[in-house]
Structure formats: C-alpha cells, structure tokens
C-alpha positions in Angstrom: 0.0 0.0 0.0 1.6 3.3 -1.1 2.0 6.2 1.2 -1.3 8.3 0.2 -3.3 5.2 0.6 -2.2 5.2 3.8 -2.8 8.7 4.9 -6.3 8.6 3.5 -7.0 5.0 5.3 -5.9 7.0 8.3 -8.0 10.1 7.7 -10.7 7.8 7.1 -10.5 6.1 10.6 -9.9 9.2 12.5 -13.4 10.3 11.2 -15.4 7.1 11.4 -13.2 6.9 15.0 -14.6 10.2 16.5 -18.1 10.2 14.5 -19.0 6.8 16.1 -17.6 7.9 19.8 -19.2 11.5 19.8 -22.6 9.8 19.2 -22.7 6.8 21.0 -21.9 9.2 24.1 -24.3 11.8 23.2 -27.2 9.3 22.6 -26.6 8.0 25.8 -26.5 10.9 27.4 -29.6 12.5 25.3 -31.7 8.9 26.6 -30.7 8.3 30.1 -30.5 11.6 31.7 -32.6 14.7 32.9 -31.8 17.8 31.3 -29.4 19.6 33.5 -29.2 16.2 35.5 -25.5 16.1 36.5 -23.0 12.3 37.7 -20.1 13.2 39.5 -16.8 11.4 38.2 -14.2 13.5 40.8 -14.8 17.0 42.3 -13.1 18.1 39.0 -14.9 16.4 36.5 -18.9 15.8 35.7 -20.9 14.3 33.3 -23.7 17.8 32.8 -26.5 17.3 30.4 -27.0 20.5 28.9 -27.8 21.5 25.0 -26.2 24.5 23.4 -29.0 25.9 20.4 -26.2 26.4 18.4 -27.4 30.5 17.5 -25.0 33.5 17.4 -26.1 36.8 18.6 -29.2 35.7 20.0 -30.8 35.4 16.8 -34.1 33.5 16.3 -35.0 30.9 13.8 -33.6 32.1 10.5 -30.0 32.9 12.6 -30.3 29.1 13.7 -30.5 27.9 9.9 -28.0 30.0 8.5 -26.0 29.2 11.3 -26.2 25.3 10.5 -26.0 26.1 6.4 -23.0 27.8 7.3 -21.5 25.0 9.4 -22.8 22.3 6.5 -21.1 24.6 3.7 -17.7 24.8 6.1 -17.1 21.1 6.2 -17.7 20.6 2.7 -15.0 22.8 2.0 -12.8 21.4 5.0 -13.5 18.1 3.0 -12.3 18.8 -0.2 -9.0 20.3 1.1 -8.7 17.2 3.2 -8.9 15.3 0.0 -6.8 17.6 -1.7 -3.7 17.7 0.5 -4.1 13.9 1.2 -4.0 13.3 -2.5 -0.8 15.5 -3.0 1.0 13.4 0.0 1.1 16.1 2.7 2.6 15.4 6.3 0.7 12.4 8.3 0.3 15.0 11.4 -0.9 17.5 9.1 -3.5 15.3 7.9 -4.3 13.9 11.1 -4.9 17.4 12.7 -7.4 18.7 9.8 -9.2 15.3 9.9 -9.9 16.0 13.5 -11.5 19.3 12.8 -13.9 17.5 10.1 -14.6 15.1 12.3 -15.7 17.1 15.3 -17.5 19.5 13.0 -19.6 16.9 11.2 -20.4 15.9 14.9 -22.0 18.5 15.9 -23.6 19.1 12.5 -25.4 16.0 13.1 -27.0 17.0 16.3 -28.1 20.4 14.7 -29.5 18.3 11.2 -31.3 15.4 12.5 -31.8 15.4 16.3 -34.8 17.8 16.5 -36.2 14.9 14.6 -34.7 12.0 15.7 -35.8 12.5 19.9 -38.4 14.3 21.6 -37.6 17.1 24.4 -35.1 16.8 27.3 -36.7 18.1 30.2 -35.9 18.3 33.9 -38.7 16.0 34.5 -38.4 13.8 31.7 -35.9 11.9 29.9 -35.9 11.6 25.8 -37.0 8.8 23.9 -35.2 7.9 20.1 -37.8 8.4 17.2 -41.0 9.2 19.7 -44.4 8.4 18.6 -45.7 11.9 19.1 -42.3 13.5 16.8 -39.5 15.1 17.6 -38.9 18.3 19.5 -37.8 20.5 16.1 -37.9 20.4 12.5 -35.2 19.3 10.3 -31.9 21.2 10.7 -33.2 22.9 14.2 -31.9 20.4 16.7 -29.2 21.4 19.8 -26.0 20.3 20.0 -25.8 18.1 23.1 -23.1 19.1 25.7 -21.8 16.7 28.9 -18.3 17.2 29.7 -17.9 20.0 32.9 -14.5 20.4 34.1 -14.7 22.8 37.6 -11.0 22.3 38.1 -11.5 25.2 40.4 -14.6 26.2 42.2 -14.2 28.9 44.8 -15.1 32.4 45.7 -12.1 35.6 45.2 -10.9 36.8 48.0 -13.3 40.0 49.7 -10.0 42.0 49.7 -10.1 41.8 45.5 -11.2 44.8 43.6 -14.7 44.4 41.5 -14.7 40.6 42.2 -14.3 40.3 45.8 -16.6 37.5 47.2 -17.5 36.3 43.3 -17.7 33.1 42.9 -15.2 31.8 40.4 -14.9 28.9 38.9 -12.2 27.6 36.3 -12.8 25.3 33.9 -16.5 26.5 33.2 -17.3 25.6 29.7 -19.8 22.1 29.1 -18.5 20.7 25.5 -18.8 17.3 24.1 -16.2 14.9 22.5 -16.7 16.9 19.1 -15.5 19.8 20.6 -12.5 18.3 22.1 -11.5 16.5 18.2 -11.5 19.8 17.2 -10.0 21.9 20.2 -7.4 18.9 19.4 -6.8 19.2 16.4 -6.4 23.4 16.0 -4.0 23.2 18.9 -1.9 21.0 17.2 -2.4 22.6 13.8 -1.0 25.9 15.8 1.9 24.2 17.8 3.8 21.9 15.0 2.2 22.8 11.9 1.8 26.3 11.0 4.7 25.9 8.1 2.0 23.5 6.7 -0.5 25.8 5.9 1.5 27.8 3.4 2.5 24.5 2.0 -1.7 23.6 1.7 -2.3 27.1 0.1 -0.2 26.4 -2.6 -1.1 22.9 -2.9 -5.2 23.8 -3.1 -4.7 27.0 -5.3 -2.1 25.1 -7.7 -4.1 24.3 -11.0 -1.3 21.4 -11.4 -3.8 17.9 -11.0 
C-alpha cells in the first residue's frame, strides 16, 4: 500500500473513529438523563446534560439555519482540502490534525441536522426517547447540540479583599463541551503548535491548477 493510501485509510479512521464515539456518548447521554441532571466522576470532573441551540447573537429561527448552512457549507470545504492535500502526499500530522476538525464538526452538525427529529424534548422532568411516537422536538436542521463534559477544576469564591470581584464566585474550567468539541479543540491546537509551516505549504497545494 503506497504512502497516500495510507494517509487517506488514516484520515478515514480518524473520522469514522470520532463520528462513532461523539454519538454513542451523546445518545446515551440525550436517553438516560434529565436535562441539567448532572453524575459526578471526581470533584473536577462531571458528566452535565445540557444542549447549546447552536445560534450566534441571540438570533431567532432564520439565525439558527444560517448558522447550520454555514456549518454544512464549512465542512464541505474542509473536505475537499482534506482530499486535496491527502492526494498530494502532505505530512501524516498535518492530515491527522485537519481530519480531527472534520470530524468534530460533522459531529456536531449532526446533532443540529437530524436530532430535533430524531428525539423528543429533554426536560428536567423527563428523559428523551429515540424516534417518539408523538415527533421530535424541532424540525429538520433545528436540533441542539448536546453538551456533557464539565471540568470545575476550580470552584471557589475571590478573596473579599479583590477589587470588583471580591466575594464572586469563580470557577475555572467552566465551559460544558462534548467529544466533538475536544476532536477539534485537538486538532487546532496542534495545527498551531507543529504545523503552522504546513498551511503555506496547503495554500499552494489547493490553489495550484497542477492535477
């Protein structure tokens, strides 16, 4: 098997790889907890139920579709350069960083596509069911993004003595995210560290009219 066979076989499990994990653990999640319902792992650490709507700026329906257009119309372009600069032979690590990003954002496209259909509403009071008799809880393409990771690595209060914040209570790590998120936190970071010589290196690659 030559070397670009390779990298795409690898590109190709890295996506299947994150796809199949980031749903299996948000479909469990979405049908066997509360909304808001919360396990505790270690004081640092917590499996939160939540759903992030997925719209900027506060904007009503029309922002929420555009916003998931724009997210469909994203990847397809992140796919083609993936295909691209895996044809032309780029760096492994390259191609392993840029099919983590895919990979995360199809993720969460999936939610925002199909599972308004797919499950009815997560409430505090009850849990969701997979393809309901009475229909989902949104049309096509209006679904949230479910969220479960929590990280409170520190949870306190500043000290009364602080300026403005004195006797807030702070806590640090505060966002909820999903295993999407962290494929593509993952693979930007990376991307920024060991890569950033690459991306010239793409540019010319995508833009060449060479096949």
């Amino acid at each position: 098997m030559n070397k670009i066979a390779t990298k795409a076989n690898i590109a190709i499990f890295i996506i299947l790889g994150v796809l199949i994990i980031d749903q299996a653990i948000k479909i469990w999640v979405k049908t066997s907890m509360y909304w808001h319902e919360n396990i505790r792992i270690a004081d640092w650490f917590y499996i939160y139920f939540t759903e992030n709507v997925g719209m900027a700026f506060g904007m009503e329906l029309f922002g929420k579709l555009f916003l998931t257009l724009f997210r469909i119309v994203a990847v397809a372009l992140i796919g083609w350069a993936l295909y691209k600069i895996t044809k032309k032979g780029m760096k492994a690590g390259f191609i392993i960083c840029i099919s983590l990003i895919l990979a995360g954002a199809i993720g969460n496209i999936i939610d925002s596509v199909f599972y308004g259909v797919l499950f009815n509403e997560s409430t505090p009071s009850q849990i969701a069911t997979f393809l309901p008799e009475g229909g989902g809880y949104a049309p096509l393409f209006y679904g949230k993004v479910v969220d479960m990771f929590y990280f409170p690595i520190i949870d306190t209060n500043w000290p009364e003595w602080m300026p403005f914040v004195g006797g807030d209570h702070f806590i640090f790590f505060s966002p909820i995210f999903n295993f999407a998120d962290t494929a593509i936190s993952c693979g930007t970071i990376a991307l920024l560290l060991f890569y950033t010589q690459s991306f010239s290196e793409a540019y010319h690659l995508l833009t060449s009219k060479k096949k």
